[in-house]
VOVOKE-244757 format. One record per residue: residue in three letters; residue number from 1; z, x, y of N, C-alpha, C in turn. Coordinates in steps of 0.001 Angstrom, whole numbers, plus 500000, padded with zeros to 6 digits. Layout:
N
pt residuo:ala num:NUM n.Z:Z n.X:X n.Y:Y ca.Z:Z ca.X:X ca.Y:Y c.Z:Z c.X:X c.Y:Y;
...
***
This chain:
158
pt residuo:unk num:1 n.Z:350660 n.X:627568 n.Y:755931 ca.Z:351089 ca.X:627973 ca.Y:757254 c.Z:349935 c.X:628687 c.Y:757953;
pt residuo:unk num:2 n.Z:349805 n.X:628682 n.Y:758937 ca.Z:349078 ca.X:629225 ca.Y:759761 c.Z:349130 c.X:630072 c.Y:760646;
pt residuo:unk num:3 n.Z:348347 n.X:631412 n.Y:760608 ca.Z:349392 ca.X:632601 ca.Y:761694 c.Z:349202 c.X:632400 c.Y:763284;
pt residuo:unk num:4 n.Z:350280 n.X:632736 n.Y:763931 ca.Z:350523 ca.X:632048 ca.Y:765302 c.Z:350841 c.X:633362 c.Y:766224;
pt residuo:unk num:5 n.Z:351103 n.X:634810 n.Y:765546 ca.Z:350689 ca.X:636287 ca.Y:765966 c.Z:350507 c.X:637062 c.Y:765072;
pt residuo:unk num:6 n.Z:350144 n.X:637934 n.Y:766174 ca.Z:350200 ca.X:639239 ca.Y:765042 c.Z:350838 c.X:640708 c.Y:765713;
pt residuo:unk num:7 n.Z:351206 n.X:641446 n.Y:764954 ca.Z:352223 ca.X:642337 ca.Y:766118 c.Z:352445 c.X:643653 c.Y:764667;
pt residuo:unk num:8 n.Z:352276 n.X:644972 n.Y:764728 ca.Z:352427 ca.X:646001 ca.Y:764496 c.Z:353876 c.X:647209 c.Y:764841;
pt residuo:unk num:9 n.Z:353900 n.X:647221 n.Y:763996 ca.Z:355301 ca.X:648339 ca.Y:763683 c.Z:356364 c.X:647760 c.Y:763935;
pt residuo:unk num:10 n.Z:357706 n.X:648339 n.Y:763691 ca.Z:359367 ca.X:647930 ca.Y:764164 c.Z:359352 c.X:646699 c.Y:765011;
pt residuo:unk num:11 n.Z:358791 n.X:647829 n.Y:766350 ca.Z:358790 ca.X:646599 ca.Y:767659 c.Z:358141 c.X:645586 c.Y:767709;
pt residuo:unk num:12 n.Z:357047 n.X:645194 n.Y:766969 ca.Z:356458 ca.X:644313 ca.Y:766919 c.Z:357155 c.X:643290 c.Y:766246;
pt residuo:unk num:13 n.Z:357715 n.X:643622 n.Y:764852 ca.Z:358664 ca.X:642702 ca.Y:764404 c.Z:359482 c.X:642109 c.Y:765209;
pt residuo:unk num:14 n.Z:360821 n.X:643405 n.Y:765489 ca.Z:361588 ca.X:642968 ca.Y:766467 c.Z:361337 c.X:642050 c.Y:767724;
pt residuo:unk num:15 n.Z:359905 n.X:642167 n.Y:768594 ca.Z:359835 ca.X:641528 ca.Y:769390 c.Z:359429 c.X:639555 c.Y:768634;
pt residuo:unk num:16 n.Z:358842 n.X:640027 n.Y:767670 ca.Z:358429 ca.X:638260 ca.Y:767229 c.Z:359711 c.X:637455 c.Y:767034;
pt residuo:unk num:17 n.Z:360403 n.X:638305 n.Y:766331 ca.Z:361819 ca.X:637842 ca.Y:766148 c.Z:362636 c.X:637266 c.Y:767001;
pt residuo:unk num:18 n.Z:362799 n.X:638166 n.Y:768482 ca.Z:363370 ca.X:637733 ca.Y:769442 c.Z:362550 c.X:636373 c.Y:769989;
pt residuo:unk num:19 n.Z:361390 n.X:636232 n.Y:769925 ca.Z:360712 ca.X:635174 ca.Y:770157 c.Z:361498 c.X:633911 c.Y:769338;
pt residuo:unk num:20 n.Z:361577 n.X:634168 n.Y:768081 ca.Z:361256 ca.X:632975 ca.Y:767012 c.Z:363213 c.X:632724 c.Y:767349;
pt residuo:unk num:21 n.Z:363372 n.X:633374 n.Y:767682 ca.Z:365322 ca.X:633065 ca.Y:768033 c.Z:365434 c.X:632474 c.Y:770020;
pt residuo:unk num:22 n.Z:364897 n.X:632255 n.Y:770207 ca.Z:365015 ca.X:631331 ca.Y:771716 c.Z:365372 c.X:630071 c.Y:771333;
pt residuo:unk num:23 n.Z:366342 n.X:630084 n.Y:772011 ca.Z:366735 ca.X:628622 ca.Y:772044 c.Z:368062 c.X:628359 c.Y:770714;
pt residuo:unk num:24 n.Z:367928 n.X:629307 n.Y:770146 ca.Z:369184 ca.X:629084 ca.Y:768753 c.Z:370196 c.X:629395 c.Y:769659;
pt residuo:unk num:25 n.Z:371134 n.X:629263 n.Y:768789 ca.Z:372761 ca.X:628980 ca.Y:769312 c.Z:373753 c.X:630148 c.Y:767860;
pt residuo:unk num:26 n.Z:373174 n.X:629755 n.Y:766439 ca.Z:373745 ca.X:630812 ca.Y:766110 c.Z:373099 c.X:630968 c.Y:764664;
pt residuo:unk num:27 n.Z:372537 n.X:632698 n.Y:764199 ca.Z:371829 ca.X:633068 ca.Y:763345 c.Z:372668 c.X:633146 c.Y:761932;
pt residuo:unk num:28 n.Z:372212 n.X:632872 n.Y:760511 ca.Z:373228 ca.X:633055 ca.Y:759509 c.Z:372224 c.X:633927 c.Y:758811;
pt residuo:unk num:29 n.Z:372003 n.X:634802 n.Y:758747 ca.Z:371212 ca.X:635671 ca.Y:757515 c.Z:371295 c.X:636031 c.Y:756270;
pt residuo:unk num:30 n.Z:370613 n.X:635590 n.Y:755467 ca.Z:371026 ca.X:635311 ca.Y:753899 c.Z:370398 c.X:636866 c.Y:753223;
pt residuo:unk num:31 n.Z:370933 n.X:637540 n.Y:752873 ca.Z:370678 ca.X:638541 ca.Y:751987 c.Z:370565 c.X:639510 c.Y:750557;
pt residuo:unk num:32 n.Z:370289 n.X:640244 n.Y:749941 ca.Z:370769 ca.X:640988 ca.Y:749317 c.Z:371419 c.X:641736 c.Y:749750;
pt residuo:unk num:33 n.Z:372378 n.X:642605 n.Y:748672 ca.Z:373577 ca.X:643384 ca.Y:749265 c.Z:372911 c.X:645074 c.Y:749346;
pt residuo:unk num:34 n.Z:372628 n.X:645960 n.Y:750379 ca.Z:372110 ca.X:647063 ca.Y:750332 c.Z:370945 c.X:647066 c.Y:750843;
pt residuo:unk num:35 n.Z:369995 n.X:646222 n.Y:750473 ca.Z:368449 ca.X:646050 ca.Y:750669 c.Z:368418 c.X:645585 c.Y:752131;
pt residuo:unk num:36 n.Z:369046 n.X:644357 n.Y:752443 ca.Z:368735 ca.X:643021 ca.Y:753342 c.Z:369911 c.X:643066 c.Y:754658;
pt residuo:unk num:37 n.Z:370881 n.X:643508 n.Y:754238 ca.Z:372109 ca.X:643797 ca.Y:755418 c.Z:371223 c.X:644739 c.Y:756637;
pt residuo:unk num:38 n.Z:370553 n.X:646156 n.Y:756214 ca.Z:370675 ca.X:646812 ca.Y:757710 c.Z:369379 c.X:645800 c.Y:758608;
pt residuo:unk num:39 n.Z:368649 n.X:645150 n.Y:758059 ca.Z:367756 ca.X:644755 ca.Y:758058 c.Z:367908 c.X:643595 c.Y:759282;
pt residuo:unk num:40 n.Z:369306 n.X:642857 n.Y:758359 ca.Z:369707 ca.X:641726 ca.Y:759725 c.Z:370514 c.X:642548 c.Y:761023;
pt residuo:unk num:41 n.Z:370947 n.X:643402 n.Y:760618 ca.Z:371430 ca.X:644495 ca.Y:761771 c.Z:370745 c.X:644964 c.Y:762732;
pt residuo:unk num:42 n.Z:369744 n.X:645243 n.Y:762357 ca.Z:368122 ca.X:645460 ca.Y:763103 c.Z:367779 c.X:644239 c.Y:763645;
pt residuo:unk num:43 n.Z:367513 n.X:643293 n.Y:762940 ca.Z:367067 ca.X:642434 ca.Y:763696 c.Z:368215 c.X:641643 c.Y:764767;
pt residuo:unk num:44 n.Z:369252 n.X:641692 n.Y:764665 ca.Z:370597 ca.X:641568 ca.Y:765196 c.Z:370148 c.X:642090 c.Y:766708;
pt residuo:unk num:45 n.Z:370035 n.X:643653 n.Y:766442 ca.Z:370396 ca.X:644261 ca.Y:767597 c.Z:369272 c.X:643706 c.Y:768822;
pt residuo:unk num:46 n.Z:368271 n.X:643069 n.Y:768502 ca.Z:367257 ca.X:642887 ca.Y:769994 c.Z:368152 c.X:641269 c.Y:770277;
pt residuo:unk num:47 n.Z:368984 n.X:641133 n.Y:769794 ca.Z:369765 ca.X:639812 ca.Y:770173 c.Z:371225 c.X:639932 c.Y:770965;
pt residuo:unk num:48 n.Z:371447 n.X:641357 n.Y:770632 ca.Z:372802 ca.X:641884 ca.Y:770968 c.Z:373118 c.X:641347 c.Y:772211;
pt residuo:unk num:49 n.Z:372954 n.X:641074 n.Y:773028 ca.Z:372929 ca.X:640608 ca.Y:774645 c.Z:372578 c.X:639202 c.Y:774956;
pt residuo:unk num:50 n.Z:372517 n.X:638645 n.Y:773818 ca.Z:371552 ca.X:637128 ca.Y:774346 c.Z:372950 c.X:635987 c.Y:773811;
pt residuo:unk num:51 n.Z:374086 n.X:636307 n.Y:773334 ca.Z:375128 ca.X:635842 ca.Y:773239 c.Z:375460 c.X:634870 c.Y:772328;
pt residuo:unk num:52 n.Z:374548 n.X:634967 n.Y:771249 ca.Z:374314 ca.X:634135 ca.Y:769631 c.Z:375654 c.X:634831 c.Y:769008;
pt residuo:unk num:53 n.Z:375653 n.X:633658 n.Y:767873 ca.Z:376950 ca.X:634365 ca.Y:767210 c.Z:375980 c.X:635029 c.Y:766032;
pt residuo:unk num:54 n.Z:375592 n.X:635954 n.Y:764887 ca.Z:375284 ca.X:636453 ca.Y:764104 c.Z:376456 c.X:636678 c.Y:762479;
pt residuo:unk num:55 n.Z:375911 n.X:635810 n.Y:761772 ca.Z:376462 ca.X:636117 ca.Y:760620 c.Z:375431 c.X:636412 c.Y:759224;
pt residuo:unk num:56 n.Z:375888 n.X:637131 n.Y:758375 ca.Z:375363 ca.X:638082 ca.Y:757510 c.Z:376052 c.X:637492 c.Y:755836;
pt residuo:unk num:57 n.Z:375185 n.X:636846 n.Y:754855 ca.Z:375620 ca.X:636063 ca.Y:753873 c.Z:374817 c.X:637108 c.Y:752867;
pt residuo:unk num:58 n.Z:375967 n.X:637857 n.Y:751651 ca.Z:375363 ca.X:638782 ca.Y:750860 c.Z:374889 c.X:637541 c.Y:749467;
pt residuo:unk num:59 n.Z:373552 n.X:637722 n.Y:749259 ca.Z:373067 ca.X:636966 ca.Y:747727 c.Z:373771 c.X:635858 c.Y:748514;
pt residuo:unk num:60 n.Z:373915 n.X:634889 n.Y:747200 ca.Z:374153 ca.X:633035 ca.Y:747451 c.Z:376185 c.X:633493 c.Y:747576;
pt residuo:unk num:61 n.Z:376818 n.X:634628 n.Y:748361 ca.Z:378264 ca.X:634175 ca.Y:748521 c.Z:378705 c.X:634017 c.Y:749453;
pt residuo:unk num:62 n.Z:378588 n.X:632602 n.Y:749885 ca.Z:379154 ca.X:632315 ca.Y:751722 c.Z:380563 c.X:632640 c.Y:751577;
pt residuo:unk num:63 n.Z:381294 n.X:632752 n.Y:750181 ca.Z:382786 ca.X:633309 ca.Y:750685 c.Z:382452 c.X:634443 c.Y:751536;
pt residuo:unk num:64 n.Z:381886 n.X:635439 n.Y:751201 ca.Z:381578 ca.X:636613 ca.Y:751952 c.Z:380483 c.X:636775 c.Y:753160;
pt residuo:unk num:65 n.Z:380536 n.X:635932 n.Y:753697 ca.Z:379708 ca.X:635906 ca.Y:754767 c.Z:380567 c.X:636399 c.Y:756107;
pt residuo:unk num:66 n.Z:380118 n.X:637257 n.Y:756583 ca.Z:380598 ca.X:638121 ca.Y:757817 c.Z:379943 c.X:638700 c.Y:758990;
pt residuo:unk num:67 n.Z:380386 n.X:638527 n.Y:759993 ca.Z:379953 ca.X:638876 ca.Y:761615 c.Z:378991 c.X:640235 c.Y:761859;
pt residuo:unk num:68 n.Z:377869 n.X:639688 n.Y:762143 ca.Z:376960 ca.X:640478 ca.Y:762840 c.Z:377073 c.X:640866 c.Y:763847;
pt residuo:unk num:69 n.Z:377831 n.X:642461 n.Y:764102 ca.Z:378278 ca.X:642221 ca.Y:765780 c.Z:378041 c.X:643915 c.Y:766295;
pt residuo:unk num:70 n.Z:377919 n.X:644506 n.Y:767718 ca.Z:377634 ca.X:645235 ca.Y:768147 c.Z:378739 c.X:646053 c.Y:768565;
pt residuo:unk num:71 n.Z:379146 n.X:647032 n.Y:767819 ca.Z:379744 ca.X:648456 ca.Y:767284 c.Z:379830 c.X:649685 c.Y:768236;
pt residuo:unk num:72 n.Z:380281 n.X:650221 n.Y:768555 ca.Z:379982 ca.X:651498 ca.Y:769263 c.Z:378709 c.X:652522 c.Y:768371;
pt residuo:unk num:73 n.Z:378489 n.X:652282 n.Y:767204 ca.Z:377551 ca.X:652719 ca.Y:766203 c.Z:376340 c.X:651512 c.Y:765871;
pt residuo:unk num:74 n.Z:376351 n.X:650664 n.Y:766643 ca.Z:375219 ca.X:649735 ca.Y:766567 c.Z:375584 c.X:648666 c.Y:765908;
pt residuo:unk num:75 n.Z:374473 n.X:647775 n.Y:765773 ca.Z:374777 ca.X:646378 ca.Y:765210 c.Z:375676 c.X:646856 c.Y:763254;
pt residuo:unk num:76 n.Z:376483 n.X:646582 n.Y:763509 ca.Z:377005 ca.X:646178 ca.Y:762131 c.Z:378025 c.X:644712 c.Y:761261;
pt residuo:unk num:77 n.Z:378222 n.X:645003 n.Y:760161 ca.Z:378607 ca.X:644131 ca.Y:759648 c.Z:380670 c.X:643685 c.Y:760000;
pt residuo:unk num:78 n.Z:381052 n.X:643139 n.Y:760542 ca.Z:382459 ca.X:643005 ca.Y:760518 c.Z:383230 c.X:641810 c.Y:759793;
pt residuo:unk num:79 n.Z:384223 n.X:641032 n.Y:760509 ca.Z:385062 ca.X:640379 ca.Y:759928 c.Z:384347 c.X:639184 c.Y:759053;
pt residuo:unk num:80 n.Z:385514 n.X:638538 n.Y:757945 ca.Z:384220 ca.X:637361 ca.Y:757680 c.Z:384046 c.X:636509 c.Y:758864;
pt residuo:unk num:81 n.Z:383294 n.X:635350 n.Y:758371 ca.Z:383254 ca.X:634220 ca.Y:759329 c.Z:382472 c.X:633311 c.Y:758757;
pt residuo:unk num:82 n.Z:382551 n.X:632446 n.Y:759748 ca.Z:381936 ca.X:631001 ca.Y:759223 c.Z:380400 c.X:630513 c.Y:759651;
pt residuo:unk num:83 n.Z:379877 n.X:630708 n.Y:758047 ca.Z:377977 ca.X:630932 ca.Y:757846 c.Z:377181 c.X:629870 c.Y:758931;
pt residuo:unk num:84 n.Z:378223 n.X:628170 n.Y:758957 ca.Z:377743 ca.X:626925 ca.Y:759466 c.Z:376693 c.X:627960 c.Y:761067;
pt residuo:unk num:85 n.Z:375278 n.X:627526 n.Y:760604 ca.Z:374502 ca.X:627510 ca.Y:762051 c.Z:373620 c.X:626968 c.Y:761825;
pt residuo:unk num:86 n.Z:372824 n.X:627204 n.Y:763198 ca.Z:371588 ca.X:626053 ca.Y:763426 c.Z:370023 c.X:627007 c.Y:763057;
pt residuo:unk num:87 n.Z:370213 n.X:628188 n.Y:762728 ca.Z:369082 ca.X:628978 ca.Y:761778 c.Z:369569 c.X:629764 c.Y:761040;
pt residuo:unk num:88 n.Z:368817 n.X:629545 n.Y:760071 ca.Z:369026 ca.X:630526 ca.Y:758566 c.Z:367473 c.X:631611 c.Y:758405;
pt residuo:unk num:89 n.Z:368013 n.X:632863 n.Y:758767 ca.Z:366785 ca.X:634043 ca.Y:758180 c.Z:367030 c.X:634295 c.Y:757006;
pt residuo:unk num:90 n.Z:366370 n.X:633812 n.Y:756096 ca.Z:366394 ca.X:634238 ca.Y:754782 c.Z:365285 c.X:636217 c.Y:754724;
pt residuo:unk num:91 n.Z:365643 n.X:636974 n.Y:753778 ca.Z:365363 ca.X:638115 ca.Y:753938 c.Z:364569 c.X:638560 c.Y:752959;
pt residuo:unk num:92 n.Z:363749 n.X:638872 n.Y:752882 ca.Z:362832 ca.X:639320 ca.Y:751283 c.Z:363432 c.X:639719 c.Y:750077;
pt residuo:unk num:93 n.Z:364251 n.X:640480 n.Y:750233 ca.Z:365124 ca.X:641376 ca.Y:748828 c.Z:365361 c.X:639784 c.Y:747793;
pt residuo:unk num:94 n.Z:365847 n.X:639187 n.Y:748631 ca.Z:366494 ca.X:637928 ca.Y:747613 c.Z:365439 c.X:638093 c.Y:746694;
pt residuo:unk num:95 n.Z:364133 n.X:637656 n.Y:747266 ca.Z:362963 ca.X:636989 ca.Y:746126 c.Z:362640 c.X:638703 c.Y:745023;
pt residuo:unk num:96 n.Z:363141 n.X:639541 n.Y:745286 ca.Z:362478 ca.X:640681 ca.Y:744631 c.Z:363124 c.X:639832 c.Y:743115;
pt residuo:unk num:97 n.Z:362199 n.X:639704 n.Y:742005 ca.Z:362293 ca.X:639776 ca.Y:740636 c.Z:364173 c.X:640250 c.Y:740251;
pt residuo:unk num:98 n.Z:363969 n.X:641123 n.Y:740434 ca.Z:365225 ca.X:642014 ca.Y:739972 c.Z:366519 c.X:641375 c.Y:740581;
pt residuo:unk num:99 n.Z:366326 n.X:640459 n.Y:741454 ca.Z:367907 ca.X:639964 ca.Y:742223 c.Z:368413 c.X:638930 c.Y:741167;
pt residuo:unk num:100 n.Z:367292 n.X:637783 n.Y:740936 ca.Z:367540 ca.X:636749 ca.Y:740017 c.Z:368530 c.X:635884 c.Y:740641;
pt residuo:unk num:101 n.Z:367704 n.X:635406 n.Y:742051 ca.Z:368520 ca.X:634700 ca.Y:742723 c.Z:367973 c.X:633469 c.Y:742543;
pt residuo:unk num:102 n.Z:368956 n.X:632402 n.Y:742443 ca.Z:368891 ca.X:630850 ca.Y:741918 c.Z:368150 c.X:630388 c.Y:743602;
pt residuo:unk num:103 n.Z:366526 n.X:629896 n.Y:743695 ca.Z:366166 ca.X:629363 ca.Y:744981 c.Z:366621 c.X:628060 c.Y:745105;
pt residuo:unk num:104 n.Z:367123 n.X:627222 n.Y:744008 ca.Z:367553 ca.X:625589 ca.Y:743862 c.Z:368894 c.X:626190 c.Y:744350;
pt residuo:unk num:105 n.Z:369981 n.X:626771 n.Y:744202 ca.Z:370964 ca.X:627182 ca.Y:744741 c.Z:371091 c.X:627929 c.Y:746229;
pt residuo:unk num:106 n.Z:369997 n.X:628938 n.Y:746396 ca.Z:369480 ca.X:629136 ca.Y:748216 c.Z:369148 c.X:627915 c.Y:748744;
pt residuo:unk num:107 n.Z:368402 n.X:626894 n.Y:747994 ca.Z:368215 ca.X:625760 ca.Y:749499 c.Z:369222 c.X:624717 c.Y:749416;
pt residuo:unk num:108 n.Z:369951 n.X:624805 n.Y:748212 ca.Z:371110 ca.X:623508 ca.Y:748517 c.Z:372334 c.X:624288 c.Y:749781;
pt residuo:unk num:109 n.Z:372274 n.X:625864 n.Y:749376 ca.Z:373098 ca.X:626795 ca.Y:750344 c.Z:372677 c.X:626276 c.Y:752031;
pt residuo:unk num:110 n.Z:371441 n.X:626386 n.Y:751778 ca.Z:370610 ca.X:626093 ca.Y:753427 c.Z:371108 c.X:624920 c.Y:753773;
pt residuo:unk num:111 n.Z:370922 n.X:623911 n.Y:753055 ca.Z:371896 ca.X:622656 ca.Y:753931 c.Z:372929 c.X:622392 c.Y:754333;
pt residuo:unk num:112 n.Z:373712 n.X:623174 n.Y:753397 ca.Z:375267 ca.X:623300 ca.Y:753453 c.Z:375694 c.X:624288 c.Y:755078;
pt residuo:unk num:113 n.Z:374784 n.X:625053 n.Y:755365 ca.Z:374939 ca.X:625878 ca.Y:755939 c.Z:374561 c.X:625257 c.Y:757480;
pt residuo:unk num:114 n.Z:373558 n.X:624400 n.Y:757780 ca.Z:372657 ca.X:623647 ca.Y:758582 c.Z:373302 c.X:622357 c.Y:758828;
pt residuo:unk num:115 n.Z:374176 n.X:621962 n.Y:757567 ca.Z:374600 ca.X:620708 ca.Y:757805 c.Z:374909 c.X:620341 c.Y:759393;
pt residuo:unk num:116 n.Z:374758 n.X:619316 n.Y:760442 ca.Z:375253 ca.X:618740 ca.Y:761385 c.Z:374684 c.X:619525 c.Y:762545;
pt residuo:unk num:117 n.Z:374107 n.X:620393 n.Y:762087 ca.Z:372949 ca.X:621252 ca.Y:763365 c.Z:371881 c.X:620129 c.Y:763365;
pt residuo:unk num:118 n.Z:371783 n.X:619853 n.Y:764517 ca.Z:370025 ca.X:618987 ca.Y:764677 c.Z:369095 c.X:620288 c.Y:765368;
pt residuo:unk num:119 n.Z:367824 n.X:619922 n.Y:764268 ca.Z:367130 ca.X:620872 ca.Y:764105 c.Z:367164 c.X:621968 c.Y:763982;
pt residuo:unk num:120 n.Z:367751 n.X:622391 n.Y:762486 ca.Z:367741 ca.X:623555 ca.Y:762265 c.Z:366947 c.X:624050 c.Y:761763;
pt residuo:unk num:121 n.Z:366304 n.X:625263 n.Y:761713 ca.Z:365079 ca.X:626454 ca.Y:761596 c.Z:365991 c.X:627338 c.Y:760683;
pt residuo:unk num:122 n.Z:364490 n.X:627408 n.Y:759863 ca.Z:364625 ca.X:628051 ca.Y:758443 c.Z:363775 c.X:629250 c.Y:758702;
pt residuo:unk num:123 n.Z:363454 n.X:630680 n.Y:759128 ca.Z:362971 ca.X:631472 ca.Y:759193 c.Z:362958 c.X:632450 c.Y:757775;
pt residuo:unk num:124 n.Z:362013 n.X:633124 n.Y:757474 ca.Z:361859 ca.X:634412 ca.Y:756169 c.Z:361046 c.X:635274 c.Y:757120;
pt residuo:unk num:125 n.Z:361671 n.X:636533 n.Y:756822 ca.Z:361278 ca.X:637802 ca.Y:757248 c.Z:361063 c.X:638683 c.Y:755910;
pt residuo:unk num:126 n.Z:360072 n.X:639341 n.Y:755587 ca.Z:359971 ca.X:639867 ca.Y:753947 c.Z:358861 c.X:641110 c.Y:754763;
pt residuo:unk num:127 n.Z:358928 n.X:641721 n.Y:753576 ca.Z:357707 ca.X:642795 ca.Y:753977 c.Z:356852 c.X:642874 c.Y:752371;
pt residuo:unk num:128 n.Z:355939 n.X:642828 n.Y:752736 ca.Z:354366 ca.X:643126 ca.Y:751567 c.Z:354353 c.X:641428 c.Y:750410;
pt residuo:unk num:129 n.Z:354616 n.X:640870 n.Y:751463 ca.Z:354471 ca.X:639277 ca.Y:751419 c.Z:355532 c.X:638845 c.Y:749727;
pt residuo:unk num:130 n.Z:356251 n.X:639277 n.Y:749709 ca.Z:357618 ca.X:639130 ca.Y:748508 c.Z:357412 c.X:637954 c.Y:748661;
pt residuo:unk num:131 n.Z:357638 n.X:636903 n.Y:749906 ca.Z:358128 ca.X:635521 ca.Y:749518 c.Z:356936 c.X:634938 c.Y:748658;
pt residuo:unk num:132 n.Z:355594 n.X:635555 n.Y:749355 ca.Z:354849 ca.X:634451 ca.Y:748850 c.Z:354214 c.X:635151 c.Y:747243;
pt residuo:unk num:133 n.Z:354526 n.X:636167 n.Y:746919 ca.Z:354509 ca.X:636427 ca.Y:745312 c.Z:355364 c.X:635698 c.Y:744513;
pt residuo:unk num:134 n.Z:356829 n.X:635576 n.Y:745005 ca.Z:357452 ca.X:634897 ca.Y:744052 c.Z:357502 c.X:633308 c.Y:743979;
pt residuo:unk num:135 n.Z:356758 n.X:633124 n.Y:745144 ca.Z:356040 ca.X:631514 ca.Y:745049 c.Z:357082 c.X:630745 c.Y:746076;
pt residuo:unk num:136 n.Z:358225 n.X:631349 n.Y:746912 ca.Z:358944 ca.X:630795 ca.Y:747514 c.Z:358872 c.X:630245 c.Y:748459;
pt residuo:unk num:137 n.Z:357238 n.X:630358 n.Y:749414 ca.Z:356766 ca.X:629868 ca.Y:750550 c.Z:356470 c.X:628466 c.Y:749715;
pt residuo:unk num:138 n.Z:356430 n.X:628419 n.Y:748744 ca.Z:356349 ca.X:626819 ca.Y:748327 c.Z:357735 c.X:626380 c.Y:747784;
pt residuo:unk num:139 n.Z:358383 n.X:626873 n.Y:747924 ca.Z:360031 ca.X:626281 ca.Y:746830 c.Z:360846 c.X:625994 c.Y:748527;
pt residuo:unk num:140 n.Z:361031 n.X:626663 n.Y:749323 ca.Z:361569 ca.X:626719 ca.Y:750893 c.Z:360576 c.X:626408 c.Y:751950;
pt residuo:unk num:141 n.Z:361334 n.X:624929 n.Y:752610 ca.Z:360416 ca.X:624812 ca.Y:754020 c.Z:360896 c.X:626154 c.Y:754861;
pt residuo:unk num:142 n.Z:359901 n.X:626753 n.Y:755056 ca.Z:360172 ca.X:627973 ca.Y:756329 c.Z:359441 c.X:627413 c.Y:757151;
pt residuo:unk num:143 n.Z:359889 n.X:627259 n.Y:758519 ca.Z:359503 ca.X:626968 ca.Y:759812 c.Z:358527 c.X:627973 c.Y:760416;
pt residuo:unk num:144 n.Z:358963 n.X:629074 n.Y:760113 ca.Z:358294 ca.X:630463 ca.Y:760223 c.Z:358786 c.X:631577 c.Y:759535;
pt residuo:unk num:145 n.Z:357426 n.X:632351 n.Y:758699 ca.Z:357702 ca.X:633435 ca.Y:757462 c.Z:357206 c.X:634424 c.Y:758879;
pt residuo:unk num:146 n.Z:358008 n.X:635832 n.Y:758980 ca.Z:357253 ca.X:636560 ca.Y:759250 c.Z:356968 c.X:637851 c.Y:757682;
pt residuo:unk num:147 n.Z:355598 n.X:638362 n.Y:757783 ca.Z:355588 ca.X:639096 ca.Y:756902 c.Z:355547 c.X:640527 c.Y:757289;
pt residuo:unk num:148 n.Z:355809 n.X:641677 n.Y:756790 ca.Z:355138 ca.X:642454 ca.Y:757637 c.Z:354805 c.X:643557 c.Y:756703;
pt residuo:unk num:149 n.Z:354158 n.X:644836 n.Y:757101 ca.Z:353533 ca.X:645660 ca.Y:755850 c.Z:353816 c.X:646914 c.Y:756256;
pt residuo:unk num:150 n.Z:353773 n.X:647903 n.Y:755663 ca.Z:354097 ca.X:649217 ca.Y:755801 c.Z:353127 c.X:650216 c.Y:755388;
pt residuo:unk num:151 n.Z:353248 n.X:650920 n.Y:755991 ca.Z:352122 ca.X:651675 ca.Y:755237 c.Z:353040 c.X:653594 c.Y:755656;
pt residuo:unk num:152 n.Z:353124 n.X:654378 n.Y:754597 ca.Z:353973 ca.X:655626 ca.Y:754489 c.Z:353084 c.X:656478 c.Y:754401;
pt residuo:unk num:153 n.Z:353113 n.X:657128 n.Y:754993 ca.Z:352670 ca.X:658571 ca.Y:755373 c.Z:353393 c.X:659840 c.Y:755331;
pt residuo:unk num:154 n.Z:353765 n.X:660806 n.Y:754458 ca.Z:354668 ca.X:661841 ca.Y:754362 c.Z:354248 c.X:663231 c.Y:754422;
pt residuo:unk num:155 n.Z:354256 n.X:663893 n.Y:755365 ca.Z:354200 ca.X:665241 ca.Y:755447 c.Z:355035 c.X:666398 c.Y:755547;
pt residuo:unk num:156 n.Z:354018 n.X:667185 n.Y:754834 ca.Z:354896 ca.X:668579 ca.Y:754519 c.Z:354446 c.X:669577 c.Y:754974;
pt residuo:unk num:157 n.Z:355194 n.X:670716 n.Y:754826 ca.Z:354367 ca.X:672516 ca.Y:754753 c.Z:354345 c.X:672846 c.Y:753372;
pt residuo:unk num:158 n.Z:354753 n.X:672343 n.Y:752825 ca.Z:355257 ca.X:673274 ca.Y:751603 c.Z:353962 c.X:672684 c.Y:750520;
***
């Protein structure tokens, strides 16, 4: 793949994001449970107004896949609903080692999920390049990975 921006902190994400979602009709975000949820919430919220439907799929259980929707407390998670859309953000946590998530079972999920959408977009959002350690930028066509990096700084008096 080849990088096509580059963009620094929250907003920078958030804004690529809102970019890479023009033109969709409705987002399904595949996650871990704890790690990957506030994450699509965040990225949810610069969409809050643009009138996509948003759904939120914990690990590989589309039984439990549920509405990304805007709260008097911000983007959160609500009723279930139905995963079927025309992009899938897959989220970094999945690939962390420790999830032991089946990727032959995430991309048969992705079709199932894409089925009867023409042209559907496969997006990964990860931070300190997870997908491409666990080798998943080669196991998943992503249309577009964004990666992004962090860097922590903590201060004290004490």
């Amino acid at each position: 793949m080849k990088q096509i921006e580059k963009a620094s902190g929250i907003g920078g994400m958030l804004t690529a994001f809102r970019k890479l979602a023009r033109g969709r009709k409705k987002i399904t975000f595949i996650g871990c449970p704890g790690w990957c949820n506030p994450f699509a919430e965040l990225l949810g919220y610069v969409l809050r107004d643009a009138g996509k439907e948003m759904v939120f799929i914990p690990n590989l259980r589309k039984d439990l896949a549920a509405n990304v929707q805007m709260t008097d407390y911000g983007m959160q998670l609500g009723e279930k609903a139905d995963p079927s859309a025309d992009t899938v953000v897959l989220l970094g946590g999945l690939a962390m080692p420790k999830m032991g998530v089946d990727v032959r079972g995430l991309n048969t999920m992705i079709k199932e999920i894409t089925r009867g959408h023409p042209d559907p977009q496969i997006l990964g959002v990860c931070i300190g390049g997870v997908f491409q350690k666990a080798g998943w930028d080669k196991l998943i066509h992503f249309d577009y990975l964004m990666d992004a990096d962090m860097e922590v700084v903590t201060y004290g008096s004490k």
